[in-house]
N, C-alpha and C positions, 0 to 999 in steps of 0.2 A: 515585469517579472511575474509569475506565474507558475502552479503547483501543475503536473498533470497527472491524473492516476491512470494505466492501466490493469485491471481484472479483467484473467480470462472466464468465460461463463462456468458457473458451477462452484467458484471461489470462495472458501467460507473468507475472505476478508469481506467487515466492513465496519461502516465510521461508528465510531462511540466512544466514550469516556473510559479512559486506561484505568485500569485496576491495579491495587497496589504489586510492583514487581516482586515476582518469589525468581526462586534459582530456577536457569538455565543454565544444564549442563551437557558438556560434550558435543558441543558442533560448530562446523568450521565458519570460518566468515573470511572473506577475499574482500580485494579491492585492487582495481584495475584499471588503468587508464590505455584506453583503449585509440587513441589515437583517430578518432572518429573524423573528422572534417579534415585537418591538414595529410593526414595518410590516406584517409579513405572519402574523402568528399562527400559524405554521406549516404554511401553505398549501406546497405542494410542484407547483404547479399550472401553466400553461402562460407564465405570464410569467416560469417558470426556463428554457422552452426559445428563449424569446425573447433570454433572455442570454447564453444558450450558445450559440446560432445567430450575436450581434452579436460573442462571442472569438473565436468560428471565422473571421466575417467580417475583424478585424483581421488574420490570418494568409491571408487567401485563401483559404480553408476547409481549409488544412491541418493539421489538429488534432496534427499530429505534431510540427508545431515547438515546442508548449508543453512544458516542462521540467515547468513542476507548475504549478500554481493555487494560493493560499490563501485557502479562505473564514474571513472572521468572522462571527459571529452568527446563527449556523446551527441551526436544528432537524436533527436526522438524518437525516431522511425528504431536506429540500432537498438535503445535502451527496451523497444518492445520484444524487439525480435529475441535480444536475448535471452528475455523472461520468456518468452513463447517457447522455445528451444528449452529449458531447462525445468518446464511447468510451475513457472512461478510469475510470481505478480511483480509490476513494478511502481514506485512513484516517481518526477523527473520536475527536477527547476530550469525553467528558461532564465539562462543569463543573460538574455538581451544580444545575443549575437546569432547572425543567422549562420545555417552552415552554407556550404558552397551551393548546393542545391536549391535553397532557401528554406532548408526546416530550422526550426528550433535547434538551440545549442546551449547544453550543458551539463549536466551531473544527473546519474540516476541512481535511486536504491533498488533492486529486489530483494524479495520476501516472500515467504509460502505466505504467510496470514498477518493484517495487524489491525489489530483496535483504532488505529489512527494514524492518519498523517499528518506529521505536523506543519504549521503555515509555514514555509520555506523563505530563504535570507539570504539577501546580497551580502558580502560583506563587506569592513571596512577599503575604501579607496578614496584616502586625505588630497591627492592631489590629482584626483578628480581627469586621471590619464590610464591610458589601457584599457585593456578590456574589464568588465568587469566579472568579478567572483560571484559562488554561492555554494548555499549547504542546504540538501533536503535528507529530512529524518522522518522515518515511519515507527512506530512502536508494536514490533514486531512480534510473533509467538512461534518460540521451536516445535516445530512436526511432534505429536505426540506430550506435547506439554500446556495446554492450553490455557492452564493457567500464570505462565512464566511467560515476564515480556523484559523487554530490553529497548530501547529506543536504537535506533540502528540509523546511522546518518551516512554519505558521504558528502564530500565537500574536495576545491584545488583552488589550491595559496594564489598568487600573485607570483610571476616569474621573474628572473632578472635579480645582474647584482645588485642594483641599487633601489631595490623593490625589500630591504630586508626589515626594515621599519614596519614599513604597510604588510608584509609576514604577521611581524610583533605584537601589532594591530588586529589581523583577523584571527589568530589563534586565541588573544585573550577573550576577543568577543566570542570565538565559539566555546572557550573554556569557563566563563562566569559574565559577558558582557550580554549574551543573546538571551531572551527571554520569550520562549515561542509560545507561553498563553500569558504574556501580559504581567507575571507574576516570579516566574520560578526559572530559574537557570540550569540548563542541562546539566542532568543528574542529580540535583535536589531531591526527586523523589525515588531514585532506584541506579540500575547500572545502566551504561551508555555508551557506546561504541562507535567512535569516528575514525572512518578511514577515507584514505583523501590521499592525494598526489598535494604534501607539503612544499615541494617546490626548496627544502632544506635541507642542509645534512644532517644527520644528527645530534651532534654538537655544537650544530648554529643556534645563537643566544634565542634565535626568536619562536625554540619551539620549549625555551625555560618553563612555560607557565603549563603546557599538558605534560611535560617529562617530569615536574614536580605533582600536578595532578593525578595523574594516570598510569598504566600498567602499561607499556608496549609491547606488540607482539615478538620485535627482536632480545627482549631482556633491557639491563641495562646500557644507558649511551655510549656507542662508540664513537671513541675519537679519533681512527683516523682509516684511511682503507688499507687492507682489503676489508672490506663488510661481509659479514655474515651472512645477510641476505639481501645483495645488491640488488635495486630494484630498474636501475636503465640501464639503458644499453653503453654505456661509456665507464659501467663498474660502478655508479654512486647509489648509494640511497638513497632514497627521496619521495618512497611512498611509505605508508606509515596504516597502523591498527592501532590503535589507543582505545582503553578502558578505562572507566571513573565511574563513581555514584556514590550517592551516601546507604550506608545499610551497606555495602557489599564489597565481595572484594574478586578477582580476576584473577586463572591463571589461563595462562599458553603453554600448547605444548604443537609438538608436531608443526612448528612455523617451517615454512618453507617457499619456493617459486620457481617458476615456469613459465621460464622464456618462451618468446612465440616470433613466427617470423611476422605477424601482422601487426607487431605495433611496437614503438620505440621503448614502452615499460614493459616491464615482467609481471606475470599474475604473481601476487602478492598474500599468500593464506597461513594460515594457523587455526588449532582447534581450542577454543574456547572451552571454558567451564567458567560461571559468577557462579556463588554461594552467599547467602547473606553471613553477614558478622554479631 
């Protein structure tokens, strides 16, 4: 398992020691599971610059108001391309599985700028079958606020109905179990925003412990469909925004998504505002 960074040249990101989080406000964050290896075998090819062309189009082609992006299901090759396409940078976890092609496979962030990446994390897998998971977070800074950071992660559960334990499991650890310097638990020191393909519905027991922690981009849980902002293609929800941190507190507004014919999830967004408390 393995962190990869790319920065394009001229990139004010780079590594250093995160300064304490102020507010970020007003800008959106997605996450999207992109269907990389089983839909597209690792193609990196012109229908990634068709979907970066339709996030830009959500913002007016402002590429700047995005916070960060989470892809899932990503070969490495796509995760650059897409940050290439949108002028932004990205960090990427190998989860140990190759794509069809033989690249790397797993989850990326992008982000215009960030103080840090943090060391990235399999997650829980008790019985030691399937594929395995992971979550990379960068500690990101909105365009024009250089001093406001936010840790910006994605991450994708474990699939299957009898996979809702091992859920139960990686949700606690990326909500108080995971400790990415050795010390402190995401959002100890500020706000934190994980989006990820949960692999849940809303109401399933095993995303208890962030729906009690954190803010969702849909509001409060629904219990049953139609959803408000169904995220696959078969009508359910099953991708997610979530906010948490100490000192701070989250609203959404403007959540919404946008079907595409190139992958079986929906893009997934909301605009963001943290404000400390």
């Amino acid at each position: 398992m393995c962190v990869l960074v790319a920065l394009p040249a001229g990139s004010g990101a780079e590594p250093g020691a995160a300064a304490a989080p102020r507010p970020a406000r007003g800008h959106y964050v997605g996450t999207f599971n992109i269907y990389g290896n089983v839909g597209h075998r690792g193609d990196a090819g012109d229908w990634i610059k068709d979907e970066a062309d339709a996030i830009r189009n959500l913002t007016l082609g402002d590429t700047e108001r995005w916070l960060f992006i989470g892809l899932q299901e990503v070969c490495k090759a796509q995760g650059e391309r897409f940050a290439r396409e949108l002028g932004m940078n990205s960090a990427f976890v190998d989860t140990g599985t190759d794509c069809d092609d033989g690249q790397p496979y797993g989850n990326s962030v992008l982000f215009h700028s960030a103080s840090k990446i943090l060391p990235p994390a399999l997650l829980p897998n008790p019985d030691n079958m399937g594929d395995e998971r992971g979550i990379i977070c960068a500690v990101v800074r909105p365009p024009g606020h250089p001093d406001s950071q936010v840790t910006a992660c994605s991450t994708h559960l474990s699939v299957g109905a009898s996979k809702d334990r091992e859920r139960e499991a990686q949700t606690a650890f990326i909500h108080h179990g995971w400790k990415p310097d050795g010390t402190h638990a995401l959002g100890a020191d500020g706000p934190v925003v994980v989006s990820g393909d949960l692999n849940a519905l809303p109401d399933d027991p095993e995303l208890d412990v962030i729906y009690r922690g954190g803010t969702e981009a849909s509001g409060p849980r629904e219990t049953e469909s139609p959803y408000a902002h169904p995220t696959y293609d078969d009508g359910r929800k099953i991708d997610y925004l979530f906010a948490w941190g100490a000192r701070s507190s989250a609203r959404w507004q403007h959540t919404g998504i946008r079907p595409t014919g190139n992958s079986d999830h929906n893009f997934y967004y909301s605009d963001l505002s943290i404000s400390r408390q």
